[in-house]
N, C-alpha and C positions, 0 to 999 in steps of 0.2 A: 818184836817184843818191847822194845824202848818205845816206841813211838805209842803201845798200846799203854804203857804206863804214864807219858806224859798225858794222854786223853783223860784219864783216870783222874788224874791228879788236879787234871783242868777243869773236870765235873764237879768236883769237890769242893773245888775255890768259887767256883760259879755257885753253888748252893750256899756257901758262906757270905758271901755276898749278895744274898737274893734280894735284899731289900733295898740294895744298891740299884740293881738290876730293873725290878718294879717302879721303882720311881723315875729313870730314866725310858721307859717304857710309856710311863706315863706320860712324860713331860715334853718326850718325841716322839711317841709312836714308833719306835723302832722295830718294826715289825721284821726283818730281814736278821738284827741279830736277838732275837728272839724264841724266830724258828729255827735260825741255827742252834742254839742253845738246848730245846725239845729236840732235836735231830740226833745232838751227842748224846742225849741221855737215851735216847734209845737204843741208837745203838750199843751202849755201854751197856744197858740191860738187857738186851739179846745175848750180847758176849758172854756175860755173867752166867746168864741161865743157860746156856748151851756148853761157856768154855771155861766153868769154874777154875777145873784146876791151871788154866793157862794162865790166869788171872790172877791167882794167887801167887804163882809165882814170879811174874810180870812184879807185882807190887812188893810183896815181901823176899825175894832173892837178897836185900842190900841190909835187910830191916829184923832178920832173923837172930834170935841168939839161944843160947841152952834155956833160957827161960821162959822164952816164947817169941812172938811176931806181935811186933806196935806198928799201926798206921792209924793215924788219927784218931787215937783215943781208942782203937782197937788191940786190947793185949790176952794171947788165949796161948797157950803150945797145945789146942786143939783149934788147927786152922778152920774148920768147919767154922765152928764161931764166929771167929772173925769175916768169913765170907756173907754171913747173915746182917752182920754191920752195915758191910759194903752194900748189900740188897736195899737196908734200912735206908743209906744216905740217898740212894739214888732213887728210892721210892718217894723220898720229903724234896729231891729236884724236879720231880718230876707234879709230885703236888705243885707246889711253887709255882712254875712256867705254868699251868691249869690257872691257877687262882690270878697269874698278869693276864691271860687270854682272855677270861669272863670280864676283866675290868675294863677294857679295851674299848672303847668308843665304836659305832659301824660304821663303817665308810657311807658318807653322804652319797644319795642319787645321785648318778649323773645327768648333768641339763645339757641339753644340747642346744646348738645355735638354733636364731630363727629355719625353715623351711628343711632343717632336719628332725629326723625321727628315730626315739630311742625303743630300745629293747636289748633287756639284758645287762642294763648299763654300758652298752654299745649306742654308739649316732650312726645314723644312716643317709648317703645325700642320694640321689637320683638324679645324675647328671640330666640336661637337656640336650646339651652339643654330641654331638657325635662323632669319636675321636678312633684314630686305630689305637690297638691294644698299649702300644708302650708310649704313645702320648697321655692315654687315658691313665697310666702308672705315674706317670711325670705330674699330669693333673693334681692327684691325691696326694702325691710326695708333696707338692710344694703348699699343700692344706696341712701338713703331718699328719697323715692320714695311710691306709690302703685302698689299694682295691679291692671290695668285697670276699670276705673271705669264710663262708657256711661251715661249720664245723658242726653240724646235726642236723638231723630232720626238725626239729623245733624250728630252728635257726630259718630254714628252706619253707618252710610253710608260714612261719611270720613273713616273710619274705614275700610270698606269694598272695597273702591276704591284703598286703600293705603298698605297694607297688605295680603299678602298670605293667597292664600283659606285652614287655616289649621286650627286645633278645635286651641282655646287656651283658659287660666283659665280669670276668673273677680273676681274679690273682690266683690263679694254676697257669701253669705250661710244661712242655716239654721239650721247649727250646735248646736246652744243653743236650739232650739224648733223648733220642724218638722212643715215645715211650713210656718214658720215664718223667711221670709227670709231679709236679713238688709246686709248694705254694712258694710264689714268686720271694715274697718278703719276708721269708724265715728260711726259706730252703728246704723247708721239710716235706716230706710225703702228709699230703690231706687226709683230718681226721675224718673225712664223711667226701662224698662222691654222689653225685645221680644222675650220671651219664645214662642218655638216650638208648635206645636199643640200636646197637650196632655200632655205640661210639662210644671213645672216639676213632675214628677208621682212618685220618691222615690222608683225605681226598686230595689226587693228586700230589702226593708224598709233599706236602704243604701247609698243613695245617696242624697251628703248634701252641694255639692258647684256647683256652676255655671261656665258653659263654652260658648264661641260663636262659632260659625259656625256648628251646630249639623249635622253631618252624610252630611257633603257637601257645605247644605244650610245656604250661606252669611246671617251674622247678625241674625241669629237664635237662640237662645240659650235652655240648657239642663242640667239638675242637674247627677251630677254623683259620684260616689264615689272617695272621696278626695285622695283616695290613688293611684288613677290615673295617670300617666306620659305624660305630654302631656306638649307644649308651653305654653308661656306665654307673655302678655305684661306688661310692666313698666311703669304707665304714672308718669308726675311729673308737678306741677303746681310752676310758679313764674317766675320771673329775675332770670338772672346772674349764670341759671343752665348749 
């Protein structure tokens, strides 16, 4: 309950200051407290609409008397009122944060070096050397980069329009636990997959990293053993690469 009153309290003072807030938005781009800023107010107006009366007591418990309940200019001894206030303030934060997002500059293209290729605002390299999988990981590291990492079928089929039909490595494995396959450079489980028919099967209980174009077939993929020499791609996300 306290902690939900200091949020409350913080929404407030953020709306009093919005024009503080816009101009440093403006001046930095501050896009990180920003969206935090829109993140509190929504949740504060979920709470609202769902946990009115938690809410009011959260806020007026300290602030009550025979005469009524004051919070920021809100004075009623019919608390309904007062909760319409609250709706009010956080409907003009929530304008606010709307009106710094439209002002906001878009983020320039990104250019990629010579002999890479973009999409998406992603760079893409196509190794020539043929490296096994965790030299080909070292490769990109020291480009600050990854190894390829398809996260759609857009993604898998620009790919495949753009790129020589030859196997090359992705950032999957399931090197920690057979199986259990996760994008090397985040650790998470892959948002998209298109593993071959039958794979990956772990040929020879040995094979633990993932490649595209199995045995020919565009956007296919195949687990094989990491100590394998084969292409690679680079991709790298952001500006000014």
């Amino acid at each position: 309950m306290q902690s939900l009153q200091i949020c409350i309290l913080f929404a407030v003072i953020c709306f009093t200051s919005s024009s503080k807030i816009s101009s440093r938005a403006q001046q930095g781009g501050d896009e990180v407290l920003i969206k935090n800023i829109s993140d509190l107010h929504f949740q504060l107006f979920s709470s609202v609409q769902k946990k009115t009366k938690m809410i009011k007591s959260a806020v007026f418990e300290t602030q009550c008397s025979g005469s009524g309940c004051t919070f920021n200019g809100c004075q009623s001894s019919e608390s309904g009122t007062c909760d319409g206030k609250m709706l009010s303030k956080l409907n003009q934060i929530h304008s606010s944060i709307r009106n710094i997002w439209k002002r906001k500059p878009e983020k320039p293209s990104t250019v990629c070096k010579k002999g890479w290729k973009r999409h998406n605002n992603h760079c893409y390299f196509l190794s020539s050397a043929k490296l096994n999988w965790f030299e080909a990981q070292m490769f990109c590291r020291n480009l600050k980069t990854t190894l390829v990492q398809i996260n759609d079928a857009n993604e898998s089929k620009w790919l495949s329009r753009n790129f020589p039909k030859v196997p090359y490595w992705l950032d999957v494995t399931d090197v920690g636990k057979e199986g259990h396959w996760l994008t090397f450079s985040t650790g998470k489980r892959p948002t998209f997959t298109s593993w071959d028919r039958g794979q990956p099967d772990n040929w020879k209980k040995n094979q633990d990293c993932g490649y595209n174009n199995f045995s020919g077939r565009l956007g296919r993929w195949d687990d094989a053993h990491c100590t394998m020499k084969i292409q690679f791609i680079c991709e790298e996300s952001g500006s000014g690469f």
